[in-house]
N, CA, C, O and CB atoms as a CASP TS submission, in Angstrom:
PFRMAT TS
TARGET T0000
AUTHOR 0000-0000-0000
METHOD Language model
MODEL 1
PARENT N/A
ATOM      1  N   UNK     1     131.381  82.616  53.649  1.00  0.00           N
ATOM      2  CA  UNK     1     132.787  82.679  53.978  1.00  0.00           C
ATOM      3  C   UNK     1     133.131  81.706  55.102  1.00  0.00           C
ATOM      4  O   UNK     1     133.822  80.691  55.011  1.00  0.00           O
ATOM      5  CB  UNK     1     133.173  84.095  54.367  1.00  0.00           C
ATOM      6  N   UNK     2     132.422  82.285  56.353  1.00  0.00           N
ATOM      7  CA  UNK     2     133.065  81.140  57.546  1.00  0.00           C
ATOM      8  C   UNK     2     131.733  80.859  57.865  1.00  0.00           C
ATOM      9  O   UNK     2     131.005  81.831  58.064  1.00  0.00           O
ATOM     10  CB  UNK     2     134.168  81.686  59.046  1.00  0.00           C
ATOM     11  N   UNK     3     131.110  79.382  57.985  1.00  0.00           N
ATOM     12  CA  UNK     3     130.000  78.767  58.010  1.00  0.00           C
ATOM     13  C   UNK     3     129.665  78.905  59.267  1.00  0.00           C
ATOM     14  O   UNK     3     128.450  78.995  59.444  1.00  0.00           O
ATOM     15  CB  UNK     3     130.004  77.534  57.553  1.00  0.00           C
ATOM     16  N   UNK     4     130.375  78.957  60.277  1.00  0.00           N
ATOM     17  CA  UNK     4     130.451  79.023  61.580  1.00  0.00           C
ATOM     18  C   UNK     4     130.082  80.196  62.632  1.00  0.00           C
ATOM     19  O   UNK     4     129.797  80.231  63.829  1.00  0.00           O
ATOM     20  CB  UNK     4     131.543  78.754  61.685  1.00  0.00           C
ATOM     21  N   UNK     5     130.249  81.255  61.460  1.00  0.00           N
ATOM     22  CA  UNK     5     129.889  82.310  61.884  1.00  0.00           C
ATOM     23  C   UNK     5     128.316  82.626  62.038  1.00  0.00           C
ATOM     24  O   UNK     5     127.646  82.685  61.007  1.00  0.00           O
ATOM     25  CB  UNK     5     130.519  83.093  61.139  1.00  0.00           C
ATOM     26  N   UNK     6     127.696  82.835  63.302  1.00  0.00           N
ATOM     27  CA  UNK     6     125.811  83.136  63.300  1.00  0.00           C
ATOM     28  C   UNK     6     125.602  84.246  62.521  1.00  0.00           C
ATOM     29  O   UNK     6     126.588  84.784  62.017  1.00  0.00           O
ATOM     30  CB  UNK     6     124.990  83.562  64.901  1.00  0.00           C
ATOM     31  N   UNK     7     124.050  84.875  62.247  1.00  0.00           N
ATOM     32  CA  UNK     7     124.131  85.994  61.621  1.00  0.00           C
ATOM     33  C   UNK     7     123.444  86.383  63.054  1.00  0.00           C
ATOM     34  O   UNK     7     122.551  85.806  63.674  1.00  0.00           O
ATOM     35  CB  UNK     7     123.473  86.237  60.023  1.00  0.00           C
ATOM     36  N   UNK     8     124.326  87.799  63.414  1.00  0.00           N
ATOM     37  CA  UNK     8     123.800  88.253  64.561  1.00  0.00           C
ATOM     38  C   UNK     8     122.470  89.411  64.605  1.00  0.00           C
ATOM     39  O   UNK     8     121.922  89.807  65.634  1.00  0.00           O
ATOM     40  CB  UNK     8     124.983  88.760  65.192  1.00  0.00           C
ATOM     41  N   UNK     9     122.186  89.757  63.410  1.00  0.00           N
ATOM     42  CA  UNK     9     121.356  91.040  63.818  1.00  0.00           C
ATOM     43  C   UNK     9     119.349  90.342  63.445  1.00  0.00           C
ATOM     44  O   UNK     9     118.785  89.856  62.464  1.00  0.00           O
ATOM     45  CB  UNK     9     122.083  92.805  62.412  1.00  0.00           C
ATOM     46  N   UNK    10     118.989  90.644  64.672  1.00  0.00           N
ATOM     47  CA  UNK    10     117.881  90.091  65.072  1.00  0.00           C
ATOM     48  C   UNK    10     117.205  91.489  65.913  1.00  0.00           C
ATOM     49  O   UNK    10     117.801  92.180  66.740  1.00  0.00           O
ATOM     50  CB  UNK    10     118.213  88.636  65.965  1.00  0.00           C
ATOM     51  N   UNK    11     115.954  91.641  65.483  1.00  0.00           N
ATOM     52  CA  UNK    11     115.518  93.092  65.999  1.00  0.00           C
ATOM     53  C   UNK    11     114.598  92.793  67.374  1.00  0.00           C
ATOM     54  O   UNK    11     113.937  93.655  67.954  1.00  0.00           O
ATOM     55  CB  UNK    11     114.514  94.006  64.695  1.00  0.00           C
ATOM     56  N   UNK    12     114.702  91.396  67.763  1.00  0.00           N
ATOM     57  CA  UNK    12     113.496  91.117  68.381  1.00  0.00           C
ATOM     58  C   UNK    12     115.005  90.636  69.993  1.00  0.00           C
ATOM     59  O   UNK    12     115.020  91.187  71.093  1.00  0.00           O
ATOM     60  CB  UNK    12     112.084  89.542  67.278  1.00  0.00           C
ATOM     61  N   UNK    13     115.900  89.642  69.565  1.00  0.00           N
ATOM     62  CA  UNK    13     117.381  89.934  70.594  1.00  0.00           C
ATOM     63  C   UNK    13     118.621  89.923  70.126  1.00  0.00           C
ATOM     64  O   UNK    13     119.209  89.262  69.270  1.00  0.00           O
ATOM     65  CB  UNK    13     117.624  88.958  71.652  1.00  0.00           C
ATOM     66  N   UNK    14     119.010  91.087  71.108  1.00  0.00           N
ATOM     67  CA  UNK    14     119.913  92.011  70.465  1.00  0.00           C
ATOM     68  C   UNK    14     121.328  91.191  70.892  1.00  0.00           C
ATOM     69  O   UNK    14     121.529  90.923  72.076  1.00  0.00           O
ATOM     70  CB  UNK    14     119.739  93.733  71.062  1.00  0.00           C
ATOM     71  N   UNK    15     122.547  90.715  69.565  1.00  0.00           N
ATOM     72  CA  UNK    15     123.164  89.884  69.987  1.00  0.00           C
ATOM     73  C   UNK    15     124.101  90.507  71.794  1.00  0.00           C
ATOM     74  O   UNK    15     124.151  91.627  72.302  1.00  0.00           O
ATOM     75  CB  UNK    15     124.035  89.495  68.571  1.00  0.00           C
ATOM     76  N   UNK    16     124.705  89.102  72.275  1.00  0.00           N
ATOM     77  CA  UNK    16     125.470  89.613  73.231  1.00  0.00           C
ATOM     78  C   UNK    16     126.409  89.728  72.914  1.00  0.00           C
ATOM     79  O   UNK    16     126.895  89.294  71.870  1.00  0.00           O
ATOM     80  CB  UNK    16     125.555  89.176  74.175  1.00  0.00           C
ATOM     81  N   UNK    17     127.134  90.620  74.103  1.00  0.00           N
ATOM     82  CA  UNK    17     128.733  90.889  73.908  1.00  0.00           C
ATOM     83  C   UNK    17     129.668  89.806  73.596  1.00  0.00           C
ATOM     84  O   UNK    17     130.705  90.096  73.000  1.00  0.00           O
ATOM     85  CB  UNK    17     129.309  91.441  75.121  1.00  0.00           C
ATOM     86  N   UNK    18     129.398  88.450  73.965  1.00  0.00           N
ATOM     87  CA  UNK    18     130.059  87.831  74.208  1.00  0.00           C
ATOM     88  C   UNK    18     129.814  87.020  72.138  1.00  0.00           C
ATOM     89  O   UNK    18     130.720  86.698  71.370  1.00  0.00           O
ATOM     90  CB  UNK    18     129.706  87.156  75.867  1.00  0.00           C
ATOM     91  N   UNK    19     128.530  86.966  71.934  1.00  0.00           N
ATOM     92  CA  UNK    19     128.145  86.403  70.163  1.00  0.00           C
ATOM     93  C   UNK    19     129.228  87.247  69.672  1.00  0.00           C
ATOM     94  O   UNK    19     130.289  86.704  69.365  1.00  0.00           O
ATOM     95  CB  UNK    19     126.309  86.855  69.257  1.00  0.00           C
ATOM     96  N   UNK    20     129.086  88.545  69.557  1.00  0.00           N
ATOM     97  CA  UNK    20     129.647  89.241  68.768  1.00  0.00           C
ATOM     98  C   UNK    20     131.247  89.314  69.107  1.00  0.00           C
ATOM     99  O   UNK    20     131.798  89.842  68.141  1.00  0.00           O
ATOM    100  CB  UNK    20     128.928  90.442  68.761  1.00  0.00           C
ATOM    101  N   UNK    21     132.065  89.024  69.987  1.00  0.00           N
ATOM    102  CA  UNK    21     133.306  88.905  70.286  1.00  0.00           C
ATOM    103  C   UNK    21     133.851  87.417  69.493  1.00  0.00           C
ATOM    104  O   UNK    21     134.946  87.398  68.930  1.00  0.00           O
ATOM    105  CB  UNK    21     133.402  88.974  71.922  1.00  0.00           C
ATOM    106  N   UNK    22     132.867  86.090  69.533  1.00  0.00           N
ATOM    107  CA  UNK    22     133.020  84.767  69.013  1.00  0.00           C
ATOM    108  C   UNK    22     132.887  85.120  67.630  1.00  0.00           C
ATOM    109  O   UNK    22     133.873  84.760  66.987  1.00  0.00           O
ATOM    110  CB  UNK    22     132.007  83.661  69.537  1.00  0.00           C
ATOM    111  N   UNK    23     131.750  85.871  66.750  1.00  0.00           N
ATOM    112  CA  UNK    23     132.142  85.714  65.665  1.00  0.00           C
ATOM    113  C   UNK    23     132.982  86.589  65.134  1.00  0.00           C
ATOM    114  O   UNK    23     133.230  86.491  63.932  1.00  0.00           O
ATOM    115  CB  UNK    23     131.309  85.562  65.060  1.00  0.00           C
ATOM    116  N   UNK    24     133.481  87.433  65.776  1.00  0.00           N
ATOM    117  CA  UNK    24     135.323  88.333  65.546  1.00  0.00           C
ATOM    118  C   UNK    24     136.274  87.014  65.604  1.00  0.00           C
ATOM    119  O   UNK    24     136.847  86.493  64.647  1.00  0.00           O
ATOM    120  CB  UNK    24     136.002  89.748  67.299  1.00  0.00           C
ATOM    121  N   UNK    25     136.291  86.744  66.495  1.00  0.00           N
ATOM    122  CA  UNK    25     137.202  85.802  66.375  1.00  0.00           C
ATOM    123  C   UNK    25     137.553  84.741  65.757  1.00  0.00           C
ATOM    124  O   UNK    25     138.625  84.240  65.416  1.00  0.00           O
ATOM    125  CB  UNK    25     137.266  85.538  67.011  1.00  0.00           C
ATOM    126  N   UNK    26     136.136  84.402  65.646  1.00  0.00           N
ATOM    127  CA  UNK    26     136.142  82.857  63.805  1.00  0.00           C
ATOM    128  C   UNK    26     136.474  84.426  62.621  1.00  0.00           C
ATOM    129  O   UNK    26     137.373  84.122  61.837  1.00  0.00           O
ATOM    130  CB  UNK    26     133.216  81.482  63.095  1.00  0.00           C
ATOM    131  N   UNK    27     136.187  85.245  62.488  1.00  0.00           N
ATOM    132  CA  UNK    27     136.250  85.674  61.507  1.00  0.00           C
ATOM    133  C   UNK    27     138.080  86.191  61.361  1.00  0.00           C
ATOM    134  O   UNK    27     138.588  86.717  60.371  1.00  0.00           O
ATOM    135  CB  UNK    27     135.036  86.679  61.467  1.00  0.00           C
ATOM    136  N   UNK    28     138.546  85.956  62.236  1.00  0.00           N
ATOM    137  CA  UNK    28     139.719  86.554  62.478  1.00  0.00           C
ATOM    138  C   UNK    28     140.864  84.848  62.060  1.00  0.00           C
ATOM    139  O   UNK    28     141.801  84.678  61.279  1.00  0.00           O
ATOM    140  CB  UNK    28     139.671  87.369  64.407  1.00  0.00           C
ATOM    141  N   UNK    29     140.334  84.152  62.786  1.00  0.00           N
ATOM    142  CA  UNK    29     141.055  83.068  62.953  1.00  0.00           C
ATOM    143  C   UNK    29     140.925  82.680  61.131  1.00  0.00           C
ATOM    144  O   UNK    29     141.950  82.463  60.485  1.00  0.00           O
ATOM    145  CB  UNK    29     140.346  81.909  64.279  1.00  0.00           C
ATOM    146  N   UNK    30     139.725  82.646  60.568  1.00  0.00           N
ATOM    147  CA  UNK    30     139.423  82.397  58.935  1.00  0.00           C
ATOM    148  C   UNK    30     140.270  83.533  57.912  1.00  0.00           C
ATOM    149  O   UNK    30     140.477  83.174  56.753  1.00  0.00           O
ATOM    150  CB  UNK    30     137.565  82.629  58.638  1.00  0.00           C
ATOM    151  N   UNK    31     140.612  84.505  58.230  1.00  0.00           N
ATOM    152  CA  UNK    31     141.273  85.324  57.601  1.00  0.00           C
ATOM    153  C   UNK    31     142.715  85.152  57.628  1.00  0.00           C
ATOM    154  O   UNK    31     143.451  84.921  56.669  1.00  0.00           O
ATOM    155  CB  UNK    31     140.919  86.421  57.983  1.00  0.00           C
ATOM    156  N   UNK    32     143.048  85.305  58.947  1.00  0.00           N
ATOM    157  CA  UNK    32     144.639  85.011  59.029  1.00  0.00           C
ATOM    158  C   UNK    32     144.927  83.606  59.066  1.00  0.00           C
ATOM    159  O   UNK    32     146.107  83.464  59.386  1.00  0.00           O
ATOM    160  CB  UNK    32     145.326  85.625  60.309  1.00  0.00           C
ATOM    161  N   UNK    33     144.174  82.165  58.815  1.00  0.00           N
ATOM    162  CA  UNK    33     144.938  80.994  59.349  1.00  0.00           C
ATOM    163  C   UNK    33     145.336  80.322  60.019  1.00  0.00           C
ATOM    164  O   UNK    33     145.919  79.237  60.037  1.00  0.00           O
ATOM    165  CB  UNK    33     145.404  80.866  59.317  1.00  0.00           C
ATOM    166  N   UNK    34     144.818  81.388  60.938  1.00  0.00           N
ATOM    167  CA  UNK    34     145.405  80.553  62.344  1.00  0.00           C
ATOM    168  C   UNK    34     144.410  79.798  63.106  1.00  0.00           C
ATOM    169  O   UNK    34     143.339  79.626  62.524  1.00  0.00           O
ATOM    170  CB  UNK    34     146.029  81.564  63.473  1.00  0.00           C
ATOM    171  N   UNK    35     144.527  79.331  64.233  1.00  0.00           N
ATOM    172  CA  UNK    35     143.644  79.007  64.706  1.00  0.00           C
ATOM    173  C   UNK    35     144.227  79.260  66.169  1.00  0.00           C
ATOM    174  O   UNK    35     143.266  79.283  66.939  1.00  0.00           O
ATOM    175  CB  UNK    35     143.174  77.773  64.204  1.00  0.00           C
ATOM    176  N   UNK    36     145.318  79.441  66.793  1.00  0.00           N
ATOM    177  CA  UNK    36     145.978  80.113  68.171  1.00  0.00           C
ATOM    178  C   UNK    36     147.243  80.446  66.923  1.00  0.00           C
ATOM    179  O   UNK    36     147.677  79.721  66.028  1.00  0.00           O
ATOM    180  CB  UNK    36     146.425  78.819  69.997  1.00  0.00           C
ATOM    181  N   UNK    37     147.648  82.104  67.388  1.00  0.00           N
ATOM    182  CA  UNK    37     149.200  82.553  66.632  1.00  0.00           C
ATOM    183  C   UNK    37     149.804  82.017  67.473  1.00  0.00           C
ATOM    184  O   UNK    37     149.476  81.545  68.562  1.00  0.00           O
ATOM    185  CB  UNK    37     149.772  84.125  66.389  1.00  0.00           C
ATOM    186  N   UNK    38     150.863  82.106  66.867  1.00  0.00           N
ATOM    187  CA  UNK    38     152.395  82.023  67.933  1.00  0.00           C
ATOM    188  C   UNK    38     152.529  83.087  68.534  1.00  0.00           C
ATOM    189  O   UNK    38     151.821  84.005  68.121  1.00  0.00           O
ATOM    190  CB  UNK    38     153.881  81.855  67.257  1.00  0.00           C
ATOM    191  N   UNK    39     153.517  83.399  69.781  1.00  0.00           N
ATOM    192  CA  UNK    39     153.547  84.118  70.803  1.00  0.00           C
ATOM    193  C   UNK    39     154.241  85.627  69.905  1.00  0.00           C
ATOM    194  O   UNK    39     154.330  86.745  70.412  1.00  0.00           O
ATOM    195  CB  UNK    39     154.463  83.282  72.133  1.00  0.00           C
ATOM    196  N   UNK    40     154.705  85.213  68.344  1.00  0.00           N
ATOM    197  CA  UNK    40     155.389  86.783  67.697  1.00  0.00           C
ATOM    198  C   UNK    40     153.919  87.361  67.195  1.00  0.00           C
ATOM    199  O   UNK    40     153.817  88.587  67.149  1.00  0.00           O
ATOM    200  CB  UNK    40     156.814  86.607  66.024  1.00  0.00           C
ATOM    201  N   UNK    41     152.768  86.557  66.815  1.00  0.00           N
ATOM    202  CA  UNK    41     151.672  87.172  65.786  1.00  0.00           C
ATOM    203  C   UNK    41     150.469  87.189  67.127  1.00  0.00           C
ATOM    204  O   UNK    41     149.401  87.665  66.745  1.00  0.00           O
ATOM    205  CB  UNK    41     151.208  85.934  64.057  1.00  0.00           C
ATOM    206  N   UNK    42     150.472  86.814  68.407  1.00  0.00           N
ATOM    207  CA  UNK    42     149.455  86.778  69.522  1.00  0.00           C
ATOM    208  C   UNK    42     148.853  87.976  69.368  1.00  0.00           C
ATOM    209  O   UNK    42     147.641  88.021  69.160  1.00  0.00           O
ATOM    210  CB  UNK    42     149.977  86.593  70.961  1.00  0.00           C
ATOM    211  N   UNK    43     149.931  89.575  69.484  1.00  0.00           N
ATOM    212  CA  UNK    43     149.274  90.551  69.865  1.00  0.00           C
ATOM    213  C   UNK    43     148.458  91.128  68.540  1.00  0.00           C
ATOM    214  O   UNK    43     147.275  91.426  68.371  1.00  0.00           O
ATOM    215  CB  UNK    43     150.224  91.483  70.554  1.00  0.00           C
ATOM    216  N   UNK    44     149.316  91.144  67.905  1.00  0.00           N
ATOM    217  CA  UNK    44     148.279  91.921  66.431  1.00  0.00           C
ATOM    218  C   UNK    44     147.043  90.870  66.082  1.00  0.00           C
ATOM    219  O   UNK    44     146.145  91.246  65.329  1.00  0.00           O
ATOM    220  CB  UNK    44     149.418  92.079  64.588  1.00  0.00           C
ATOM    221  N   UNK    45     147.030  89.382  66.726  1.00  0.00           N
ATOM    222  CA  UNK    45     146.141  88.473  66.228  1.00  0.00           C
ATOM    223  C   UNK    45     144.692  89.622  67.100  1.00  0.00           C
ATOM    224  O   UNK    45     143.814  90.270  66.529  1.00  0.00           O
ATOM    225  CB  UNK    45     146.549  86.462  66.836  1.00  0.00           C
ATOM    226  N   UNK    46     144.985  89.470  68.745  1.00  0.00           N
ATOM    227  CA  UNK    46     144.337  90.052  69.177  1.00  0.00           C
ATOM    228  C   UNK    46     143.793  90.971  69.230  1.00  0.00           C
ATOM    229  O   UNK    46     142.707  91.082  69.800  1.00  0.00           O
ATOM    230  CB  UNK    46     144.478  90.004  69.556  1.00  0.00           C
ATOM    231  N   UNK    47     144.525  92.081  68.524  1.00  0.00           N
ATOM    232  CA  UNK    47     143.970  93.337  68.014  1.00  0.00           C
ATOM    233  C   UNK    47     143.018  93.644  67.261  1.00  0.00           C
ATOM    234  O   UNK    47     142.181  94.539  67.376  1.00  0.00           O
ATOM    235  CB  UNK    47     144.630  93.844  67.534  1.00  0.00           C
ATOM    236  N   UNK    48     143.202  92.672  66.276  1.00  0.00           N
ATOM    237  CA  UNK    48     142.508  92.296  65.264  1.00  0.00           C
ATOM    238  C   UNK    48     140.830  92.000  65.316  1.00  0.00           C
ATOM    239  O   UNK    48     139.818  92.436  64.767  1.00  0.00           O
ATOM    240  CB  UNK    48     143.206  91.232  64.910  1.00  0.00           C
ATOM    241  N   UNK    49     141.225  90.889  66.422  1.00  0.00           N
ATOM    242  CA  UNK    49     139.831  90.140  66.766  1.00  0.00           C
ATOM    243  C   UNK    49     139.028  91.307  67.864  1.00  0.00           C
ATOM    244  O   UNK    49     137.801  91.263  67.773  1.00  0.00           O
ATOM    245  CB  UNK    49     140.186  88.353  67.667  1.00  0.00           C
ATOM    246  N   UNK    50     139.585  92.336  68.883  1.00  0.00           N
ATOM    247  CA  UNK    50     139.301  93.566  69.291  1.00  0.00           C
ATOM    248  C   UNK    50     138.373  94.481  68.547  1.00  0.00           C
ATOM    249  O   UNK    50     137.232  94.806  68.877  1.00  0.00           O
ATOM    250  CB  UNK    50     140.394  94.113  69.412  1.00  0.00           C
ATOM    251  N   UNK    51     139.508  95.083  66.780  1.00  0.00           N
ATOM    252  CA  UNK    51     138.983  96.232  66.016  1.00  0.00           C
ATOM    253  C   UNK    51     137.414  95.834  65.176  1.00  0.00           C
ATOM    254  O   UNK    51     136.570  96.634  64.774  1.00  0.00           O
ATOM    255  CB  UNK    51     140.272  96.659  64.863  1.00  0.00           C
ATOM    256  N   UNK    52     137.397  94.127  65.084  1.00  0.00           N
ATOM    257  CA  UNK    52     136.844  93.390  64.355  1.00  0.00           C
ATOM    258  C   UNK    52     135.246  93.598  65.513  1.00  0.00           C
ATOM    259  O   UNK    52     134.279  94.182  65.024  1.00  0.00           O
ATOM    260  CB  UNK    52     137.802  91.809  64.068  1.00  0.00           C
ATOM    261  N   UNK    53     135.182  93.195  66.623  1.00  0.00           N
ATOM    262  CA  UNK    53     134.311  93.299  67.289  1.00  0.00           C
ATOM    263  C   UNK    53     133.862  94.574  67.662  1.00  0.00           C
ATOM    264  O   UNK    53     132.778  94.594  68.245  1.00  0.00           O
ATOM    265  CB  UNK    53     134.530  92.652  68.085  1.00  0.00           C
ATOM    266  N   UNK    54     134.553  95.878  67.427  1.00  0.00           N
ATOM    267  CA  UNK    54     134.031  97.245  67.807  1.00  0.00           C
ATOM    268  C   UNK    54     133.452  97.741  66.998  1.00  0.00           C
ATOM    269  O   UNK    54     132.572  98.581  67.190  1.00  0.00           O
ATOM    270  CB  UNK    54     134.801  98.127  68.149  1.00  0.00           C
ATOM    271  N   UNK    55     134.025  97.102  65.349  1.00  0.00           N
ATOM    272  CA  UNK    55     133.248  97.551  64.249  1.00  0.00           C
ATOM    273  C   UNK    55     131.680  96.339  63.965  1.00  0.00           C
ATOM    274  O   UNK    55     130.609  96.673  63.460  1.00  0.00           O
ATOM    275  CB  UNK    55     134.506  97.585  62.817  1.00  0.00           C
ATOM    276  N   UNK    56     131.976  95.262  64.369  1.00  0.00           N
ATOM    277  CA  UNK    56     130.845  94.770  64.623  1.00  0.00           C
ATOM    278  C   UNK    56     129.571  95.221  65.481  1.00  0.00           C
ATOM    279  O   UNK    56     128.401  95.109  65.114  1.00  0.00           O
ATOM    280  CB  UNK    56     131.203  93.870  64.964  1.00  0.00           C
ATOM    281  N   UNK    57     129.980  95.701  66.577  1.00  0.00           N
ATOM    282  CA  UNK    57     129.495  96.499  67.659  1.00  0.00           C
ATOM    283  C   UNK    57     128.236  97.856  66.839  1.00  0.00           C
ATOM    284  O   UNK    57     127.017  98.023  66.875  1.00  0.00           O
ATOM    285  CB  UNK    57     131.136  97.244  68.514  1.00  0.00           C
ATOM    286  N   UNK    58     129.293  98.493  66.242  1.00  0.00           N
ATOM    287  CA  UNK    58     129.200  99.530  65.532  1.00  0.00           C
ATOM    288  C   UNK    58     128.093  99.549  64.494  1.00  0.00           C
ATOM    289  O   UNK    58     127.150 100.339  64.479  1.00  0.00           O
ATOM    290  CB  UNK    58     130.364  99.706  65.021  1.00  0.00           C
ATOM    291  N   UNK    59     128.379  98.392  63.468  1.00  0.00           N
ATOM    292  CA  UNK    59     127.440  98.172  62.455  1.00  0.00           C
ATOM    293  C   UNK    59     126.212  97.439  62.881  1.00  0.00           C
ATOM    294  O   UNK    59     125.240  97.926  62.304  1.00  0.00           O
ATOM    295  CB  UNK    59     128.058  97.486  61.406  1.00  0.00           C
ATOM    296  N   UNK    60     125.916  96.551  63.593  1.00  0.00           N
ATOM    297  CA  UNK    60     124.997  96.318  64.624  1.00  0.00           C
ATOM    298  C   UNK    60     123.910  97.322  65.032  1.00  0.00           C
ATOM    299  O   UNK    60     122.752  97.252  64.622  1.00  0.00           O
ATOM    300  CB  UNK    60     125.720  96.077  65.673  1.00  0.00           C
ATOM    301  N   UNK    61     124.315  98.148  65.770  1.00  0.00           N
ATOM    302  CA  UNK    61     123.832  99.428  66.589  1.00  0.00           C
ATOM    303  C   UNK    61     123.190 100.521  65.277  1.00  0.00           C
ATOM    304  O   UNK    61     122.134 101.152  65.331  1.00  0.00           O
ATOM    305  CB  UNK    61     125.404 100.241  67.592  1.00  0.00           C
ATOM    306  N   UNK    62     124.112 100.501  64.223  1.00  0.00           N
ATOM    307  CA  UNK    62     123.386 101.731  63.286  1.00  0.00           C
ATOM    308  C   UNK    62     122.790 100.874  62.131  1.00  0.00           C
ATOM    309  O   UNK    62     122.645 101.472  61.065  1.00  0.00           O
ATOM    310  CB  UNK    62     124.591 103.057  62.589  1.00  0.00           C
ATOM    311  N   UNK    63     122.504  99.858  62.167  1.00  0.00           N
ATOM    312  CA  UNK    63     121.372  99.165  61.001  1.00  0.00           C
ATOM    313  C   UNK    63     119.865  99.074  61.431  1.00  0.00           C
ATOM    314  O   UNK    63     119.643  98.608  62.549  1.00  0.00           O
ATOM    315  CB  UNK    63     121.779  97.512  60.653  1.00  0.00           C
ATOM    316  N   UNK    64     118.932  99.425  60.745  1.00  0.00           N
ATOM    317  CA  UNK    64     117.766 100.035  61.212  1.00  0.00           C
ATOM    318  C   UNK    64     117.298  98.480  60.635  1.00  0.00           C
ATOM    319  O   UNK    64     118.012  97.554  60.251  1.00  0.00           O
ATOM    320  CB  UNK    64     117.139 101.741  60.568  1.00  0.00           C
ATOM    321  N   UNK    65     115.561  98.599  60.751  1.00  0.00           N
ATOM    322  CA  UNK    65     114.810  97.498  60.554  1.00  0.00           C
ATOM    323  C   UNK    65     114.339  97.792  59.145  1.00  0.00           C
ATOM    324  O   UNK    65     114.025  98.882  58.666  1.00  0.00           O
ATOM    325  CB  UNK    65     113.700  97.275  61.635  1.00  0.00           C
ATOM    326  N   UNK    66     114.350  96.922  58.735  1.00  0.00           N
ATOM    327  CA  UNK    66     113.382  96.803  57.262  1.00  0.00           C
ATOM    328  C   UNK    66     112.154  97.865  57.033  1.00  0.00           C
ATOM    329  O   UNK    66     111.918  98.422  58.104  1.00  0.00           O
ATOM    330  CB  UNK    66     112.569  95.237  57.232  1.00  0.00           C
ATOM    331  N   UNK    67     111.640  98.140  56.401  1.00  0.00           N
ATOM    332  CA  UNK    67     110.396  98.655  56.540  1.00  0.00           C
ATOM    333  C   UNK    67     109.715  98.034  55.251  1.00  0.00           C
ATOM    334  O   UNK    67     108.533  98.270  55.002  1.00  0.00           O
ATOM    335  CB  UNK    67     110.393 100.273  56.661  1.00  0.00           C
TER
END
């Protein structure tokens, strides 16, 4: 989808806050088009790139290792 995006889940280091906030935000910016909204679409842009990183957060934390 977005080439740009890393794959973050690595069992050996655990991405940072800051990986996982960058690829919310390419993933956000690739979905909606934008690349900065205008000052009417800023806040829901941001929200977005927010709900996007908590559920990243989320799925991260509860994926176990291979066995």
């Amino acid at each position: 989808m977005c080439r740009s995006i890393k794959t973050l889940r690595n069992t050996e280091i655990p991405a940072t806050d800051e990986e996982i906030r960058a690829a919310a935000l390419q993933y956000v910016r690739k979905v909606s088009g934008y690349r900065k909204p205008s000052k009417v679409n800023a806040e829901a842009f941001e929200r977005a790139v927010e709900e996007v990183t908590e559920a990243t957060r989320r799925m991260l934390g509860g994926l176990k290792p291979a066995k």
